[in-house]
C-alpha positions in Angstrom: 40.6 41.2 3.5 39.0 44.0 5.9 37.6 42.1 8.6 34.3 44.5 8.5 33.6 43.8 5.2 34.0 39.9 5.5 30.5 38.2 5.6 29.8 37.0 9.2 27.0 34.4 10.1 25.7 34.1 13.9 23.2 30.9 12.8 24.6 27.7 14.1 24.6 24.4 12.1 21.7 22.7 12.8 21.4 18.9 12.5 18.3 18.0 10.2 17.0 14.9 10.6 14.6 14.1 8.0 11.3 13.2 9.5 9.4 10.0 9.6 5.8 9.9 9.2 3.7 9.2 12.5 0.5 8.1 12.9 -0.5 11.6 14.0 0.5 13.1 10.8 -1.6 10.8 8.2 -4.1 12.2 5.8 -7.3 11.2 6.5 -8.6 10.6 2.5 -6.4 10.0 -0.6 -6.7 8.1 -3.7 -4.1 6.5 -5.7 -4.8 6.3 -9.5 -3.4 4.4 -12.5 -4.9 4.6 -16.1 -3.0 2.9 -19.0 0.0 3.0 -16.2 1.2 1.4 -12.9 2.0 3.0 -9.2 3.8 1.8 -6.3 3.3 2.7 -2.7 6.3 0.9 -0.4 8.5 1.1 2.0 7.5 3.7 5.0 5.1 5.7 3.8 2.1 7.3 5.8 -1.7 5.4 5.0 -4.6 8.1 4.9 -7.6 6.8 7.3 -9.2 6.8 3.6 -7.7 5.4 1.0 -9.4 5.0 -2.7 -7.6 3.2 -5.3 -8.5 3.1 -9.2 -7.0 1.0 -11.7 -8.2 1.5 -15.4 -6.0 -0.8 -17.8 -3.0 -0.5 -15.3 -1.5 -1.8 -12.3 -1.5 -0.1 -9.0 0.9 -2.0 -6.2 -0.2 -1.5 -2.6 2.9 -3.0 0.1 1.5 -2.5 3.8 4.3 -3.8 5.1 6.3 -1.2 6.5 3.6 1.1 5.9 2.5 3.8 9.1 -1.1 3.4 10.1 -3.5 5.0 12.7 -4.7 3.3 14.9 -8.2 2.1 14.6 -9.7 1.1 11.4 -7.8 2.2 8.1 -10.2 1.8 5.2 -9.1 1.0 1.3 -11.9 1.0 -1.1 -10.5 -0.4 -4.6 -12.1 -0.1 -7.7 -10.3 -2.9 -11.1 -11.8 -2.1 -14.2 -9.5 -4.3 -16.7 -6.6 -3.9 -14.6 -4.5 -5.4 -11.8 -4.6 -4.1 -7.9 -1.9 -6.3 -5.5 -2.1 -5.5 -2.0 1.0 -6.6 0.7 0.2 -6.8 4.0 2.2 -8.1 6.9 1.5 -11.2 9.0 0.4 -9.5 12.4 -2.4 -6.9 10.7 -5.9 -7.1 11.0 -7.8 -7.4 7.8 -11.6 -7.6 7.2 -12.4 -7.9 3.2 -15.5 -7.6 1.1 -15.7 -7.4 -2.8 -16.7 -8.5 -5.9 -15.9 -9.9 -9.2 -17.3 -9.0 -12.0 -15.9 -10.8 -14.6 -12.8 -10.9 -13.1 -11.2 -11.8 -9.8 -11.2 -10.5 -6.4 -9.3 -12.3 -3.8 -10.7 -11.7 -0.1 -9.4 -12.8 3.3 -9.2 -11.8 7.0 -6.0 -12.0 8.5 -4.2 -10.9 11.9 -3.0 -12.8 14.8 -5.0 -13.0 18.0 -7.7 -10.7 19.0 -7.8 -6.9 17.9 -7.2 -4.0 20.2 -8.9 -0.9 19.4 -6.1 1.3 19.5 -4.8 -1.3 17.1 -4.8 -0.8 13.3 -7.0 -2.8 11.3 -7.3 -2.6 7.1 -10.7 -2.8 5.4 -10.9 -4.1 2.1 -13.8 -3.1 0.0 -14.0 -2.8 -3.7 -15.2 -4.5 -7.3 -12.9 -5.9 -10.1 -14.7 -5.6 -13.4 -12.7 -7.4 -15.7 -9.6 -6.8 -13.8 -8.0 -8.1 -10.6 -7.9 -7.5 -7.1 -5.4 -9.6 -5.2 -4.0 -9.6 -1.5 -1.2 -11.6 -0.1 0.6 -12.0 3.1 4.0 -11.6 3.5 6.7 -10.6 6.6 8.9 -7.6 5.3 12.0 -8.1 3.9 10.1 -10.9 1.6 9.6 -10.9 -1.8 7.3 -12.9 -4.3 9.0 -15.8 -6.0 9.0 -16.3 -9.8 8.6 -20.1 -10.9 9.2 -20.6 -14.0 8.4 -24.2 -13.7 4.5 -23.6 -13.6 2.4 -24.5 -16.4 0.0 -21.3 -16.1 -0.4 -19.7 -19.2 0.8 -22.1 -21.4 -1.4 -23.7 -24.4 -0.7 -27.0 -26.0 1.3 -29.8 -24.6 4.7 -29.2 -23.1 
């Protein structure tokens, strides 16, 4: 082969390292949404300062736990209407909570260790359950929620 013919490349391999979200490059609103249908957020994933979340008839899974989030307050406004809303958070974040049941259930707590730095990140819980369920639980990652098939919830009549 004629070596002025043969293709000849002057760019260098680069190494791409895929990037991680930081706190500087989080959204400030988004909204999550599930309608007859259910969506998970977990693992590393970037919070927005603003996050709305809708359940209608489904289930929407929110795990905090390894999740990237500005410092400062982080706001989550939920809405339940006949569905189901879990939200994971870790041990060591701040949480403030207000909502409401309506027919339903709507767990709220404040959690954290210690007193809050500023430049800390803290996750407000507002919302309403209609029907549905809103429901918060702490856990350190790596953890997972354990079946027992022991319990007697749900179960009608004598055992």
């Amino acid at each position: 082969m004629n070596e002025a013919l043969a293709p000849q490349s002057t760019a260098q391999p680069s190494a791409i390292a895929p990037l991680a979200p930081s706190a500087t490059s989080v959204f400030t609103t988004r909204r999550v949404l599930s309608i007859l249908s259910s969506v998970k957020r977990k693992g590393t994933w970037p919070v927005p300062r603003r996050l709305g979340t809708v359940a209608v008839m489904g289930a929407v899974e929110l795990d905090f736990r390894e999740a990237v989030l500005a410092p400062g307050v982080n706001e989550l406004k939920v809405t339940s209407v006949m569905g189901a809303i879990s939200i994971i958070v870790p041990p060591h974040l701040h949480v403030e909570c207000d909502g409401v049941g309506i027919l339903g259930h709507f767990e709220s707590m404040a959690g954290g260790t210690g007193e809050r730095h500023p430049d800390t990140p803290l996750l407000r819980i507002t919302g309403v359950a209609v029907m549905g369920a809103v429901e918060i639980s702490t856990q350190p990652a790596g953890e997972h929620l354990k079946f027992d098939a022991g319990t007697d919830i749900g179960r009608l009549g004598p055992g």
